[in-house]
N, C-alpha and C positions, 0 to 999 in steps of 0.2 A: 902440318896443320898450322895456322894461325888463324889471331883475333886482331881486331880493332877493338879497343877499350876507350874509356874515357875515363880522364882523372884531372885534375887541377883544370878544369876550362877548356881542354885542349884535349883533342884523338891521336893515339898513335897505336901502329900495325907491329903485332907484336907474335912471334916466333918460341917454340921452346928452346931456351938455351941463349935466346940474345938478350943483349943490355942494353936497357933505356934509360933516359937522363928526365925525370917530372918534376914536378915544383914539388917542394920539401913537403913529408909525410909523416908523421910522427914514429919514432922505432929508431931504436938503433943498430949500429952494424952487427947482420948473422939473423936479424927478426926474419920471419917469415910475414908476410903483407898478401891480403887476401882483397881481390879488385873486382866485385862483381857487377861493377857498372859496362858490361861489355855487349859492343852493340851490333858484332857480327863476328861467325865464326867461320871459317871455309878449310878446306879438306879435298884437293883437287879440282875436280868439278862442282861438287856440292858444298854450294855457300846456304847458310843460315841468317838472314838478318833478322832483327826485332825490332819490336815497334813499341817504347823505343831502345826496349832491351831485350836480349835473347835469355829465356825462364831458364834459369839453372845455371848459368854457366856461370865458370867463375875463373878467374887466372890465379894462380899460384906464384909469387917474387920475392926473392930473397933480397934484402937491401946491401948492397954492396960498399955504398961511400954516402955520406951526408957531407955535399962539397957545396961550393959555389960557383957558379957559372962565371963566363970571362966579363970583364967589365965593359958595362955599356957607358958612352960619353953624351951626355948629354949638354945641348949649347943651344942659348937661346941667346936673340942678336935683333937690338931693330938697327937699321941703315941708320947713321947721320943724327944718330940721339944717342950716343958714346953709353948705351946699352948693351952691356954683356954678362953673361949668365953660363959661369960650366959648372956642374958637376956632374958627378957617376953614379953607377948603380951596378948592384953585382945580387945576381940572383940566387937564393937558396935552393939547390937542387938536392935530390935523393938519386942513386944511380941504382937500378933493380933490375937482378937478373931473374929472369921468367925462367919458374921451373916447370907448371906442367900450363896446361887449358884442360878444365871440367866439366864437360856437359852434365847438366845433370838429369837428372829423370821428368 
């Protein structure tokens, strides 16, 4: 069984038992996070989608790390006008490992 959810702006395909990396989510390590934004469920042949969510379902994820993702570089430059501009950015992530998917009634 898996889902597609949505969380922080962004969709990821999501399995029982595997770990995903989303934009930081309030909780600390060992919470249980409950994600019922989820917008298709599939089961072999038979997929579920909604429109623009599937009624009931819901994912179950324990938070595992409240880390930060690898550092982006940013550098802004014009040609021939001794313009230049670096810094970084390091993103707040939650890593969650998905315990069940819930259909509901």
């Amino acid at each position: 069984m898996y889902a597609v959810i949505e969380t922080g702006g962004k969709q990821y395909r999501v399995a029982p038992g595997g770990v995903i990396a989303v934009e930081r989510l309030p909780g600390s390590v060992g919470d249980v996070v409950e994600l019922s934004r989820v917008l298709l469920v599939g089961e072999g042949e038979q997929v579920k989608v909604g429109a623009p969510v599937v009624t009931g379902a819901k994912v179950r994820a324990t938070i595992v790390a409240q880390a930060r993702g690898p550092k982006i570089m940013v550098f802004k430059f014009k040609r021939r006008k001794k313009y230049r501009r670096k810094t970084g950015h390091r993103q707040q992530l939650t890593r969650l490992r998905v315990e069940e998917i819930a259909m509901g009634a």
